[in-house]
C-alpha positions as CSV (number, residue, x, y, z in Angstrom):
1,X,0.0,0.0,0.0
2,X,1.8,3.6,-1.1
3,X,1.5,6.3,1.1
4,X,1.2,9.8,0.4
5,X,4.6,10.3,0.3
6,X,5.3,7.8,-2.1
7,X,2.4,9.4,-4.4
8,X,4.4,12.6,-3.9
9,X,7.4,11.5,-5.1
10,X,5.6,9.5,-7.9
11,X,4.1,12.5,-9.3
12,X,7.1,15.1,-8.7
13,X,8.8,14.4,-11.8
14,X,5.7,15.6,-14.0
15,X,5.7,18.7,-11.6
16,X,2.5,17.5,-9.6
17,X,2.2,18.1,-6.4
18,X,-0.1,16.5,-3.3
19,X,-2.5,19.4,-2.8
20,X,-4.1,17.7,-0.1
21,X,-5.4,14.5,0.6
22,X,-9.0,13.1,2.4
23,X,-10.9,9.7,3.4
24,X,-13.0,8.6,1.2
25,X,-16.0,6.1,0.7
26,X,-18.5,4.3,-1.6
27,X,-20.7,7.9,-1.3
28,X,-17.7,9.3,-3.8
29,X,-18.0,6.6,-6.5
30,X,-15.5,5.3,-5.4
31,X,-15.2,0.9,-4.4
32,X,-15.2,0.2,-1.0
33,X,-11.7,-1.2,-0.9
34,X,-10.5,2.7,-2.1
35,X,-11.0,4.5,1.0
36,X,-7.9,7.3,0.7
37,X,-8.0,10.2,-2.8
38,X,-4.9,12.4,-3.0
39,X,-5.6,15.3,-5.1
40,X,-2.8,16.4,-7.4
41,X,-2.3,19.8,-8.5
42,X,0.7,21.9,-10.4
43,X,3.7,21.6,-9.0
44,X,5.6,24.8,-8.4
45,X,7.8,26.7,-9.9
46,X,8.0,25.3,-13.1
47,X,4.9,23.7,-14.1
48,X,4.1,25.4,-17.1
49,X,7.4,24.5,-19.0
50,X,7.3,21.4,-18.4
51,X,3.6,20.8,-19.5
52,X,4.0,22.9,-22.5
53,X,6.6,20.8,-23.8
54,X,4.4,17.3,-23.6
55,X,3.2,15.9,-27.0
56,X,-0.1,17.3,-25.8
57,X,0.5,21.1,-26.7
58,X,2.8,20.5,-29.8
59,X,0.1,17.9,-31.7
60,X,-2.3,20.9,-32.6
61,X,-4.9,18.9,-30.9
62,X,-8.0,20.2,-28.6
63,X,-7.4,20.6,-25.0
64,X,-4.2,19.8,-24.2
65,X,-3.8,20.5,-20.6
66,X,-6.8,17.9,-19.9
67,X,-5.3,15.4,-22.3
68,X,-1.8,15.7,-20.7
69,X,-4.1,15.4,-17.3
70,X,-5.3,12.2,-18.2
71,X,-2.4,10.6,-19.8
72,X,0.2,11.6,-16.9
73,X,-2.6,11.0,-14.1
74,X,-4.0,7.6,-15.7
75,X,-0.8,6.1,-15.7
76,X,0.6,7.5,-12.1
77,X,-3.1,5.8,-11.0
78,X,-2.3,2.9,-11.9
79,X,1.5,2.4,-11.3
80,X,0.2,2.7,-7.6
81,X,-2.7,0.6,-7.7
82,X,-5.2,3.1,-7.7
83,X,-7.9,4.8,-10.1
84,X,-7.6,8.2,-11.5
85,X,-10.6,10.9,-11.1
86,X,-10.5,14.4,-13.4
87,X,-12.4,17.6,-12.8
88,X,-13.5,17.3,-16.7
89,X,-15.0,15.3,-18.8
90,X,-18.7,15.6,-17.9
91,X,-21.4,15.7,-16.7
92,X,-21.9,14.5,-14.3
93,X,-18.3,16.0,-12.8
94,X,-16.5,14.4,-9.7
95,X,-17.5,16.6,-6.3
96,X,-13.5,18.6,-6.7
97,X,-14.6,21.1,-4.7
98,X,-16.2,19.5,-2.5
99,X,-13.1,17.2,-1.9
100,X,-10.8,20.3,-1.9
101,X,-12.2,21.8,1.4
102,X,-12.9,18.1,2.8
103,X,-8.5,17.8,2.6
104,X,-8.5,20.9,5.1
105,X,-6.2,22.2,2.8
106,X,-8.7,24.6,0.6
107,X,-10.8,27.0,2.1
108,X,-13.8,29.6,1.3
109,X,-12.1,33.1,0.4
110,X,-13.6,36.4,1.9
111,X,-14.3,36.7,-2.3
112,X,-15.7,33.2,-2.2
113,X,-13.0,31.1,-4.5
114,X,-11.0,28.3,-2.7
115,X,-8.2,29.4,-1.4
116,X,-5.3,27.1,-0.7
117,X,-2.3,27.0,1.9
118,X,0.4,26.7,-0.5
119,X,-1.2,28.1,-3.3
120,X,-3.1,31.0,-2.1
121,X,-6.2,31.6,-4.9
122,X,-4.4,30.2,-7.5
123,X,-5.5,26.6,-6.6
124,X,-6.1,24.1,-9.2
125,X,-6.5,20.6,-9.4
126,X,-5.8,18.3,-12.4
127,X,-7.1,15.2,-11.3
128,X,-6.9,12.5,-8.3
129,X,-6.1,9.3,-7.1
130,X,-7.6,7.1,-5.2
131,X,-6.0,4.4,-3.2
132,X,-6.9,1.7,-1.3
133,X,-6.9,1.5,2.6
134,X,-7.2,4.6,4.6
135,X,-3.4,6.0,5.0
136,X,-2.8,8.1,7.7
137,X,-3.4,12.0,7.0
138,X,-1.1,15.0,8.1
139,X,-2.3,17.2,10.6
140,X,-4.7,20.3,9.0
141,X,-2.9,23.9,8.2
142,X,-4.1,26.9,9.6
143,X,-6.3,28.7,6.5
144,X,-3.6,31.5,5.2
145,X,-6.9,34.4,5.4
146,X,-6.9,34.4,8.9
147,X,-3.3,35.3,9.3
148,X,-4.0,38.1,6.3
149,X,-4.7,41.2,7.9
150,X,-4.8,43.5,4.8
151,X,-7.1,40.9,2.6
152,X,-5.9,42.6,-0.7
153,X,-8.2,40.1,-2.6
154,X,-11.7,42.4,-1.0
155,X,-10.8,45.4,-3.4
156,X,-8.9,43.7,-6.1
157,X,-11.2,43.4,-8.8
158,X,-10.9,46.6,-10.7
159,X,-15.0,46.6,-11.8
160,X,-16.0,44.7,-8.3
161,X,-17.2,41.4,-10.0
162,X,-15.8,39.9,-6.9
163,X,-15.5,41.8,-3.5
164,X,-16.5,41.3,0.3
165,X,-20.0,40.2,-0.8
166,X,-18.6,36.8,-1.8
167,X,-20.9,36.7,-5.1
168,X,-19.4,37.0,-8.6
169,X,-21.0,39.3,-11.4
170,X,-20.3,37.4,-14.2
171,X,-21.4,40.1,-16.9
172,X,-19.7,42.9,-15.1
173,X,-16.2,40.6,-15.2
174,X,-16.7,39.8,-18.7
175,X,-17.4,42.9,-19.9
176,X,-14.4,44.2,-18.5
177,X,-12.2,41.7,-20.0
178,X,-13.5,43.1,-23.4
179,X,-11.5,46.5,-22.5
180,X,-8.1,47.6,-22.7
181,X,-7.6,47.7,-19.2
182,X,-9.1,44.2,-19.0
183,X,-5.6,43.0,-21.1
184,X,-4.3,43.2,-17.9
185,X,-6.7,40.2,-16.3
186,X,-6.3,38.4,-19.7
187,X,-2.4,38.2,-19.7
188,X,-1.5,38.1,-16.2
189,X,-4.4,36.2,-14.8
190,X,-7.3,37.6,-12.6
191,X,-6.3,40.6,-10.3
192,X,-8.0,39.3,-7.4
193,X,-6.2,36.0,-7.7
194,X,-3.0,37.6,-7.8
195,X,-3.7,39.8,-5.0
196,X,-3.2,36.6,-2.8
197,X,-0.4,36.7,-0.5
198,X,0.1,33.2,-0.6
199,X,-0.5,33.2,-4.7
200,X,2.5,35.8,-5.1
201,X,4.3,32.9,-3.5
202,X,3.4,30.3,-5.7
203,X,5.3,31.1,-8.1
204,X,2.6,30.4,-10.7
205,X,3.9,32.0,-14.2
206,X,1.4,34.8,-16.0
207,X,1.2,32.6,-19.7
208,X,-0.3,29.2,-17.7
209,X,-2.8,32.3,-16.0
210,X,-3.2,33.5,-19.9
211,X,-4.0,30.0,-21.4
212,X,-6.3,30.1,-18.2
213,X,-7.8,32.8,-19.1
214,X,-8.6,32.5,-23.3
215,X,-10.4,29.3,-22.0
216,X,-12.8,31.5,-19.4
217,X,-13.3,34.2,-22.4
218,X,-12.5,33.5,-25.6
């Protein structure tokens, strides 16, 4: 039986990292037998160099960044004896979220988007694996807003599609992405996002944010 360690150093070389890691059970689709799903997100710096090298993003084929997700993930799954689960590829979709803040790794911003220990609000997950028995699980972190006193993410958004209310105005964010100053949020990622403490940290480069980005609005 791998631990969570072993998963970690399984998936380092295609810069995937544990993001966080929960018990599981039949109520997830998941066997009975499969009671532990490690949750795999980029690893980094350096991510985004690596994946944009893959076959994937040089074949001219659609979504590469899902198909490099389920080619890398697939096979990590099942050198370890486990099965792979992606946020794509519905409906119906597997409950990501709902694992994210069940790994007491991801929280509910003050703007309402998970926010993450180690990655602040530029969180993502490309897939998970699930693995049988129920390995031990490291102790919680303490969510990063609570030691944020200044909470840059509340007055981030430059048209206030996201803010202290915690809802998002979908309309007003994409209209602004149709202006020049919205090249901004289109190149460099989301301002609010980047406003993160924790996400200047991360070390997440502004062209994965971009490729992001074209997908949200085209």
């Amino acid at each position: 039986m791998p631990t969570l360690e072993a998963v970690a150093e399984a998936a380092a070389p295609h810069q995937l990292a544990v993001m966080g890691a929960l018990h599981v059970g039949p109520e997830d689709g998941l066997p009975e037998d499969f009671g532990t799903l490690a949750l795999l997100g980029p690893l980094e710096p350096g991510f985004w160099p690596h994946v944009t090298a893959t076959p994937e993003f040089t074949d001219g084929g659609p979504d590469p960044l899902d198909r490099w997700s389920r080619r890398v993930i697939g096979r990590l799954a099942c050198t370890l004896g486990g099965k792979a689960r992606f946020p794509f590829g519905g409906p119906p979709y597997a409950p990501f979220i709902g694992w994210a803040l069940r790994s007491g790794r991801a929280w509910v911003s003050p703007v309402g988007l998970l926010v993450h220990d180690a990655a602040g609000l530029m969180v993502s997950y490309r897939g998970a694996v699930a693995l049988r028995g129920r390995l031990d699980l490291p102790p919680a972190p303490t969510k990063p807003c609570e030691r944020c006193a200044e909470k840059p993410c509340l007055t981030a958004c430059p048209v206030g599609a996201l803010g202290p209310s915690g809802a998002y105005d979908l309309s007003a964010c994409h209209g602004f992405l149709d202006t020049s100053p919205g090249t901004d949020c289109l190149t460099r990622g989301c301002a609010v996002r980047r406003a993160c403490p924790v996400s200047v940290r991360y070390g997440r480069l502004p062209a994965q944010s971009a490729h992001h980005m074209r997908q949200f609005h085209p």
